[in-house]
VEXDREN-2710 file (C-alpha; in Angstrom, 1 decimal):
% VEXDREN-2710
k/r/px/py/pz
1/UNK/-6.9/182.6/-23.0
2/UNK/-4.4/180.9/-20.7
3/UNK/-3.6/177.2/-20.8
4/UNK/-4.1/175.9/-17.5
5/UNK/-1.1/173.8/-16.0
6/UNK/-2.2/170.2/-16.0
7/UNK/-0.4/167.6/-13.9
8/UNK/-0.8/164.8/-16.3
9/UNK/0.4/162.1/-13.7
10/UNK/-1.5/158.6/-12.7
11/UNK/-5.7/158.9/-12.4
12/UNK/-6.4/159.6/-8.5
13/UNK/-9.7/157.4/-7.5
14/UNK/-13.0/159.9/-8.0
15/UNK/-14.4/160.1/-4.3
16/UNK/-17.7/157.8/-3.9
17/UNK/-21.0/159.6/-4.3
18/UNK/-22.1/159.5/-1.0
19/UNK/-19.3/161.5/-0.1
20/UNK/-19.4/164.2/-2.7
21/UNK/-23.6/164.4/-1.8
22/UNK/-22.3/165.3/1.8
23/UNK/-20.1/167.7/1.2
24/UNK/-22.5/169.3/-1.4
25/UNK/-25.5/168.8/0.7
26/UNK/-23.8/171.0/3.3
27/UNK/-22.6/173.9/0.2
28/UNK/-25.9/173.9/-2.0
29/UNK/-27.9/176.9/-2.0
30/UNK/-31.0/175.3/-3.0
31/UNK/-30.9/172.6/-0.2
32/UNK/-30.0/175.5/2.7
33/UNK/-33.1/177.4/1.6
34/UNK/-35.1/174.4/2.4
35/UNK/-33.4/173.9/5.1
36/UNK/-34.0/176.8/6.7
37/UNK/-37.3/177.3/6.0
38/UNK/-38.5/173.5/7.3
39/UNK/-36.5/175.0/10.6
40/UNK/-38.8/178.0/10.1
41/UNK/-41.9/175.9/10.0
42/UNK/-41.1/173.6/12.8
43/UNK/-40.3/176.7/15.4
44/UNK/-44.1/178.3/13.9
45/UNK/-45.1/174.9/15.4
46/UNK/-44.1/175.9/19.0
47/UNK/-45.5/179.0/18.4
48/UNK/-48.8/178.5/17.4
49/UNK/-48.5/175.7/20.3
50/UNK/-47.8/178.4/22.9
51/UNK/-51.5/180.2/22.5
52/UNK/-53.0/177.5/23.7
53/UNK/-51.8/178.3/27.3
54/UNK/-52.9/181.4/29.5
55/UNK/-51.0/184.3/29.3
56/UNK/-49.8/186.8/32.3
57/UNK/-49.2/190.4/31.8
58/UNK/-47.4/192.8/34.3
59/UNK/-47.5/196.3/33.6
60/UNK/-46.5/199.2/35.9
61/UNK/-47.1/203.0/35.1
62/UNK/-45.6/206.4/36.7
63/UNK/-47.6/209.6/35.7
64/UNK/-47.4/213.4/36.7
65/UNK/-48.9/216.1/34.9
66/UNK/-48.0/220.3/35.1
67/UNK/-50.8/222.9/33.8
68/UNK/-49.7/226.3/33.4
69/UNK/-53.0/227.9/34.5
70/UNK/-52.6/225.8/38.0
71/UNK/-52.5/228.3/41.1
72/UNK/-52.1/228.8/44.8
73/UNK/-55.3/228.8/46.5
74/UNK/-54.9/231.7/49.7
75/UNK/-58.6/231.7/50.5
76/UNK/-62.0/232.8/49.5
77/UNK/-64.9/235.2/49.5
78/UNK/-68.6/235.6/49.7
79/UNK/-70.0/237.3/46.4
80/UNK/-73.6/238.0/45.9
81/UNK/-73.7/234.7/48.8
82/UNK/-71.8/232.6/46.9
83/UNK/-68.2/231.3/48.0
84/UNK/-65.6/232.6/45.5
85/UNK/-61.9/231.1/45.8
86/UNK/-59.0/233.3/46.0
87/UNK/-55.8/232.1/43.8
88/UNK/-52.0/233.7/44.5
89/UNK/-49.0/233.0/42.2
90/UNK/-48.9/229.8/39.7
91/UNK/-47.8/226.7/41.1
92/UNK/-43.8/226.0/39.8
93/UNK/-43.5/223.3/37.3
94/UNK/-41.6/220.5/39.3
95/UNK/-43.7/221.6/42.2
96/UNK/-46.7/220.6/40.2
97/UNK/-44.3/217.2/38.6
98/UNK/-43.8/215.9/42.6
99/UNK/-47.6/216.9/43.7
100/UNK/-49.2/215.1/40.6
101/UNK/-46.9/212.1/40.7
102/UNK/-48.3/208.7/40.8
103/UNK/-47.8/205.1/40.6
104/UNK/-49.6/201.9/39.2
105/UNK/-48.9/198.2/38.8
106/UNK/-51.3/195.9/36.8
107/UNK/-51.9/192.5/36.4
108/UNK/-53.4/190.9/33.4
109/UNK/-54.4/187.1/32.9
110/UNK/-55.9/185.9/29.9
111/UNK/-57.5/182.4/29.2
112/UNK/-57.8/180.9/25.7
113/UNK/-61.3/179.4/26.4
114/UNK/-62.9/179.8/23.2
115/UNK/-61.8/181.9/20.6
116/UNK/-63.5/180.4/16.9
117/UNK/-61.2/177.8/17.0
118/UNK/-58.7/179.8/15.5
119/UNK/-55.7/178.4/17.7
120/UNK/-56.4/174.8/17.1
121/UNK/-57.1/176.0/13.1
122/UNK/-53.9/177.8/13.1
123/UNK/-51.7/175.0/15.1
124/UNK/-53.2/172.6/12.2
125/UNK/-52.0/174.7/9.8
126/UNK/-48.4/175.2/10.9
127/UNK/-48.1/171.5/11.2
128/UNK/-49.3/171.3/7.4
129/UNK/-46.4/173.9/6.9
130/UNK/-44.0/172.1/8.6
131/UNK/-44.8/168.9/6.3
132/UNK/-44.5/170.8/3.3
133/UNK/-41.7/172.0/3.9
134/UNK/-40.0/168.8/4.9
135/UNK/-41.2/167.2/1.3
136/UNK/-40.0/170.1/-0.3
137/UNK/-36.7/169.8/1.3
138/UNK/-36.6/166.1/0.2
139/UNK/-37.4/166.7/-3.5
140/UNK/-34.6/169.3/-3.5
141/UNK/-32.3/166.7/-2.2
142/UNK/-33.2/164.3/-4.5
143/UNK/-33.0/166.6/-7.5
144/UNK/-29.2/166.7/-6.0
145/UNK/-28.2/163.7/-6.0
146/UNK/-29.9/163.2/-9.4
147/UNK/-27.2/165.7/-10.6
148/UNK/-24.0/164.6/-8.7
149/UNK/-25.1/161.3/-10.0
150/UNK/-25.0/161.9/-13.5
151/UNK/-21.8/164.2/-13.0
152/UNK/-20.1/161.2/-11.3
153/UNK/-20.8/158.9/-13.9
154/UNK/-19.8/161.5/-16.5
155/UNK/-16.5/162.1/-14.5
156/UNK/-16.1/158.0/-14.8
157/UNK/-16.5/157.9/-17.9
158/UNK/-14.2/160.9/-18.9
159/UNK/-11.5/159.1/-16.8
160/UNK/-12.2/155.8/-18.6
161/UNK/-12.0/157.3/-22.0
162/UNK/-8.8/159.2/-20.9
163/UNK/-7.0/155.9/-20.3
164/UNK/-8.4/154.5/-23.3
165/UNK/-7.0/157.2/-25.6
166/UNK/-3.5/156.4/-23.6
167/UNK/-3.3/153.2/-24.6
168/UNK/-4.3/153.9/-28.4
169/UNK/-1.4/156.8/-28.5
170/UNK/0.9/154.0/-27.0
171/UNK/-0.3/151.8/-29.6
172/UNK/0.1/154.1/-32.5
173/UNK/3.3/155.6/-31.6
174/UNK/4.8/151.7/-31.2
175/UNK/3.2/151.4/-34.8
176/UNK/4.8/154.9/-35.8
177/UNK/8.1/153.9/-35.1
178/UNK/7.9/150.5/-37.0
179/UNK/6.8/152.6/-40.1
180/UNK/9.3/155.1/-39.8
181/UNK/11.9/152.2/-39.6
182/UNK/10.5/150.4/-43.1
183/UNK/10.0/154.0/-44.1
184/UNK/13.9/154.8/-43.9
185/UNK/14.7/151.4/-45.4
186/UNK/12.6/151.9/-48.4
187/UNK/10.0/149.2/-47.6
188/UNK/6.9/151.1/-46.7
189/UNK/5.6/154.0/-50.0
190/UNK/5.0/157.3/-48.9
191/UNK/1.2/157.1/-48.5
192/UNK/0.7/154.5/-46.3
193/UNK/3.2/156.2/-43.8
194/UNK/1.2/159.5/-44.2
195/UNK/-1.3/157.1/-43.0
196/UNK/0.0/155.9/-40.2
197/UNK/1.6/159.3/-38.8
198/UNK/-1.9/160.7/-39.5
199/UNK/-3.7/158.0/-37.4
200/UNK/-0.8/159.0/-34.6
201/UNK/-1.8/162.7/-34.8
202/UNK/-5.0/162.0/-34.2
203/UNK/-4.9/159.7/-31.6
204/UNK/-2.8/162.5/-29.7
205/UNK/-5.4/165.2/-30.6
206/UNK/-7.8/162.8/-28.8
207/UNK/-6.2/162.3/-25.8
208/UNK/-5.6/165.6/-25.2
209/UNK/-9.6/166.6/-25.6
210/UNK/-9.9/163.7/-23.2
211/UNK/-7.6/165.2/-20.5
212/UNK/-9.4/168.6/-20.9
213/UNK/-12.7/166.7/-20.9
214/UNK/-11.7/164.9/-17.5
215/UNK/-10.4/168.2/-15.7
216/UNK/-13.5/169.6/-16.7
217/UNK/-16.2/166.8/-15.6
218/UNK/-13.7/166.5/-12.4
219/UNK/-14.6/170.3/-11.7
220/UNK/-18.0/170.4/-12.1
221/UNK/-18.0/167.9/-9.1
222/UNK/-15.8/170.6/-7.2
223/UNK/-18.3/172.9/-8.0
224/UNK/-21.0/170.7/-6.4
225/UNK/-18.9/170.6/-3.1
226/UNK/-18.0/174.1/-2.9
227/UNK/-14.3/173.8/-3.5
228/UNK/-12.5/176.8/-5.2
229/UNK/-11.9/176.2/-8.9
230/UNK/-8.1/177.0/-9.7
231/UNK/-5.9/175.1/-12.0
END
């Protein structure tokens, strides 16, 4: 374990809660998801909006064919009274492409008249999306706050205690040095100075769980507003 450097000068305020549910509104995981998805819902909205209106298709085709058993006609005869044709050689391939080759353009329009209400259904039921998502995305943002609420007044309280446990230490080392005075002079017996350097050694074991206590309830608040944790 390392012991982390700690700057053990005068309390700087705690930022207001307001502030620290900003900046952790805008890093949260939780509350993004939400947000995203009551984006999601709202855009299905317009969507499902959108099929109300006709549509218009434009499509346009080009198509050519080749057949290996395709041939020249040169003429034809008369067998048994019936006309027989005559083929040459086989037609070449790109001969047969530029011959075949034709074009087409098609135009489509399509009219939601009646279709078992399922546009108007589904449109209803993107707006019911959309609401749900917006309540969701509230109840996620108040589940924050909940929590950079209690780790504000946690952080206030650690910083409260820490200043507290000061002026105790200040106390009992003022108290110390009388006793070590009347101590050295013979007026104080052994046992009530192991007392009062006891009390003093204890007071300074509590302040200094009270400083680590208020570094650590300062960075679950960092935490909260996406700030890098180094010490």
């Amino acid at each position: 374990l390392q012991r982390p450097a700690i700057l053990d000068s005068a309390l700087s305020p705690l930022d207001e809660i307001e502030a620290v549910y900003e900046s952790a509104r805008l890093n949260n995981p939780g509350v993004r998801q939400q947000e995203f998805k009551a984006l999601a819902t709202k855009y299905a909205i317009n969507s499902a909006r959108a099929l109300y209106f006709p549509t218009l298709t434009i499509s346009a085709g080009f198509t050519s064919f080749y057949s290996s058993n395709s041939k020249e006609r040169i003429g034809y005869t008369i067998v048994d009274g019936f006309p027989d044709i005559l083929y040459g050689d086989r037609i070449p391939m790109f001969t047969q492409f530029e011959s075949n080759f034709s074009k087409s353009l098609v135009f489509g329009l399509n009219v939601p008249i009646f279709n078992r209400l399922a546009t108007r259904q589904n449109f209803q039921v993107s707006k019911v999306n959309y609401n749900t998502a917006l309540l969701n995305l509230e109840s996620e943002q108040r589940e924050l706050y909940k929590s950079i609420q209690q780790a504000h007044l946690d952080a206030d309280a650690a910083d409260a205690k820490y200043i507290a446990t000061q002026e105790q230490l200040r106390s009992l080392d003022e108290n110390y040095r009388y006793a070590m005075a009347r101590n050295d002079a013979g007026m104080l017996d052994h046992y009530a100075f192991m007392e009062v350097l006891n009390n003093k050694t204890k007071a300074e074991i509590e302040l200094l769980q009270a400083l680590y206590d208020r570094m650590l309830k300062r960075k679950i608040l960092d935490i909260y507003q996406g700030k890098p944790i180094h010490f």
